[in-house]
C-alpha positions in Angstrom: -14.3 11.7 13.3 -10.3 11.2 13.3 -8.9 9.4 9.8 -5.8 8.0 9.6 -4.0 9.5 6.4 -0.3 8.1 5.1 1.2 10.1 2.7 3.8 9.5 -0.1 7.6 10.5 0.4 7.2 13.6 -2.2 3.4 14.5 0.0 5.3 13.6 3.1 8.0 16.6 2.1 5.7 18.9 2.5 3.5 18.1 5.6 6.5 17.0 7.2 4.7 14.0 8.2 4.1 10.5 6.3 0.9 9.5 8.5 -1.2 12.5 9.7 -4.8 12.3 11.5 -7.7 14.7 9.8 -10.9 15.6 11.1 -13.8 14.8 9.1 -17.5 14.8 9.6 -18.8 11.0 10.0 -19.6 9.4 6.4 -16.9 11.4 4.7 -15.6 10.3 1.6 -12.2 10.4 0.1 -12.8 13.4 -1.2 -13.6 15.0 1.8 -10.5 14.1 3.5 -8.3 14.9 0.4 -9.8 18.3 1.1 -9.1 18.7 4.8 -5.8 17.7 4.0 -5.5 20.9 1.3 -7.1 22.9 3.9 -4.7 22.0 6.6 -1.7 21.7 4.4 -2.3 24.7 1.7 1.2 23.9 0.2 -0.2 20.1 -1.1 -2.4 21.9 -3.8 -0.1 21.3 -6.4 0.3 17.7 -6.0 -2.6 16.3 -4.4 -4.8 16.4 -7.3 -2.6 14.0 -9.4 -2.3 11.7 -6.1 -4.1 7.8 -5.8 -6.0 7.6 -3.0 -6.1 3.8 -1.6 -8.0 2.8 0.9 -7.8 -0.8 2.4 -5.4 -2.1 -0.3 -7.6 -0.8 -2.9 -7.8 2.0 -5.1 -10.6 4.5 -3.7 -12.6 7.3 -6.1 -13.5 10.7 -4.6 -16.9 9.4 -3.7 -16.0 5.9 -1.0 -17.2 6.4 2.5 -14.5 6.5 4.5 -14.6 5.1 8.4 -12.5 5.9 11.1 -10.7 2.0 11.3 -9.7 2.6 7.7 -6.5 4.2 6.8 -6.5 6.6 3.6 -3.0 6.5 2.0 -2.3 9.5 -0.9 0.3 7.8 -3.3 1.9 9.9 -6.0 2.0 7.6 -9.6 5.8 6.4 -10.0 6.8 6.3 -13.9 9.5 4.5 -15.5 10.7 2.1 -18.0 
């Protein structure tokens, strides 16, 4: 199935794309598309890991189903004071 993935600026950088579509098998989870991603775009390893996944307004772990209305967005954590 198709997944609608929306990446942040800094992930965006590097795919050259802020909202990519990723080919997963049906009941993927997160996880699963945070690793098509890496294996479509090899130069997101070193961020990836430390991005929040959110699906549907929510925070999502590694192990959500994920359907193919639902939009993943990869958000990199934004400190400050």
């Amino acid at each position: 199935m198709q997944v609608s993935v929306r990446l942040s600026a800094a992930l965006a950088q590097i795919t050259g794309a802020a909202r990519l579509q990723v080919t997963v098998c049906d009941a993927a989870t997160v996880a699963d598309v945070r690793q098509a991603l890496l294996t479509s775009y090899p130069a997101l390893a070193p961020r990836l890991p430390y991005a929040v996944a959110v699906v549907g307004g929510n925070h999502a772990s590694p192990a959500d189903v994920v359907f193919t209305e639902q939009e993943v967005a990869f958000l990199m954590p934004i400190a400050g004071g």
